[in-house]
C-alpha positions in Angstrom: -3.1 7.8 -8.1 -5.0 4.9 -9.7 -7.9 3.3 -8.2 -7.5 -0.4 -7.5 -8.2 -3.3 -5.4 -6.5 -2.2 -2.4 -7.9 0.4 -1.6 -11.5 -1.8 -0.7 -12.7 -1.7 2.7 -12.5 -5.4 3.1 -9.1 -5.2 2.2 -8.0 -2.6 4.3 -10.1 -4.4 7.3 -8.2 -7.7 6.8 -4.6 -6.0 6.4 -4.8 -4.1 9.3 -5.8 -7.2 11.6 -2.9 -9.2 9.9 -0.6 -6.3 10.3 -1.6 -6.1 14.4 -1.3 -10.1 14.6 2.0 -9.5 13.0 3.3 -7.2 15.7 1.0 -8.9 18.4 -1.1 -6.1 19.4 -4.5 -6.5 19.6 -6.6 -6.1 17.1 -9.4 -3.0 17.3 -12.7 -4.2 17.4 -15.0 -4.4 14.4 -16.0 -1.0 13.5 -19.8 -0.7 12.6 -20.3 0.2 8.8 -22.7 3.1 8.7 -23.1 3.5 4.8 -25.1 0.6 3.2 -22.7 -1.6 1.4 -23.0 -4.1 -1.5 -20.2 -6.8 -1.4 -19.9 -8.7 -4.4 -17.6 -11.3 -4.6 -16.3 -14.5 -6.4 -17.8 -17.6 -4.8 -14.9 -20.1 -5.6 -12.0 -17.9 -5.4 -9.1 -19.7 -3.0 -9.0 -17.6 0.1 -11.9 -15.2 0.8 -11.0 -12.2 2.7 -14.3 -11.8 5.0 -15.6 -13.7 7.0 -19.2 -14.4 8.7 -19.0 -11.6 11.0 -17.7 -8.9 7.9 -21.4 -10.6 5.9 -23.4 -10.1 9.1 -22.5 -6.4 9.6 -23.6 -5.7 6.0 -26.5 -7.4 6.2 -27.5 -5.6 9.8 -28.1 -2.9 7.3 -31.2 -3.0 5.5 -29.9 -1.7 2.4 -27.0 -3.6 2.7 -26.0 -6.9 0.5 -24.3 -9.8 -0.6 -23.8 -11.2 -4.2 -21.7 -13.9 -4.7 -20.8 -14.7 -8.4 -19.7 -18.4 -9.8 -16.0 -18.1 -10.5 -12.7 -16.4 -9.0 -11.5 -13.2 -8.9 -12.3 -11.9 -11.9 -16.0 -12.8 -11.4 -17.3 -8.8 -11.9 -15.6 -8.4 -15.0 -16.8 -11.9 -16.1 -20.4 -11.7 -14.8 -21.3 -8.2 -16.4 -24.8 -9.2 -17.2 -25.4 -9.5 -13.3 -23.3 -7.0 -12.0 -24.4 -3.9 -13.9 -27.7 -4.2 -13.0 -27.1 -4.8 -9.0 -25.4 -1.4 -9.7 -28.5 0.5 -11.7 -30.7 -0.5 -9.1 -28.1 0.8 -6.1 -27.8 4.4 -8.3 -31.8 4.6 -9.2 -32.4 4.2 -5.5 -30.3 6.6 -4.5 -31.4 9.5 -6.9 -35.0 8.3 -5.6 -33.6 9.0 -2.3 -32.4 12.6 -2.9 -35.1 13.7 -5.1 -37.9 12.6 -2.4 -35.2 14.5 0.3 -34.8 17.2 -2.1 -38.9 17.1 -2.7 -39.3 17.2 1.1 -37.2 20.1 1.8 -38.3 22.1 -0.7 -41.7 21.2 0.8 -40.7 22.3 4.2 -39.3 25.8 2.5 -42.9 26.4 0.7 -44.7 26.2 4.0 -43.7 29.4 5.4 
């Protein structure tokens, strides 16, 4: 299978809740996102699909953010020159992250 837009948390979040408003049932509560998330997004698109609640939730992470880009849809492909390095800073801080883990266990292993 191909990768592609639906398969995006947000999108999946929003479906669902449509799909339960749909058949009336009531929607689940907002699951708390666990993984640090960076949402990036077109700022004049015509229907945005979070809302201030979906922002807050990343944000209650403190490796979690928000860029919104000028433009629609397309904004990530259009605003490469912003995007890409939002996305070298995420993957250097994660292989900082498990190189100071590795570091630290190997640490640990020395000891004895």
């Amino acid at each position: 299978r191909n990768i592609n837009a639906g398969m995006g948390f947000s999108y999946f979040y929003i479906m669902k809740r449509f799909l339960l408003m749909f058949l009336k049932l009531k929607p689940f509560p907002f699951q708390k996102i666990q993984t640090p998330v960076t949402f990036i997004y077109g700022e004049n698109k015509y229907m945005h699909y979070h809302n201030t609640e979906f922002l807050q939730e990343i944000l209650s992470n403190p490796k979690g953010r928000i860029k919104g880009l000028p433009g629609g849809h397309w904004s990530m492909f259009k605003f490469q020159g912003e995007v890409f390095p939002l996305i070298y800073e995420i993957i250097n801080e994660n292989e900082v992250l498990i190189a100071r883990n590795l570091l630290s266990k190997l640490n640990k292993e020395s000891a004895f």
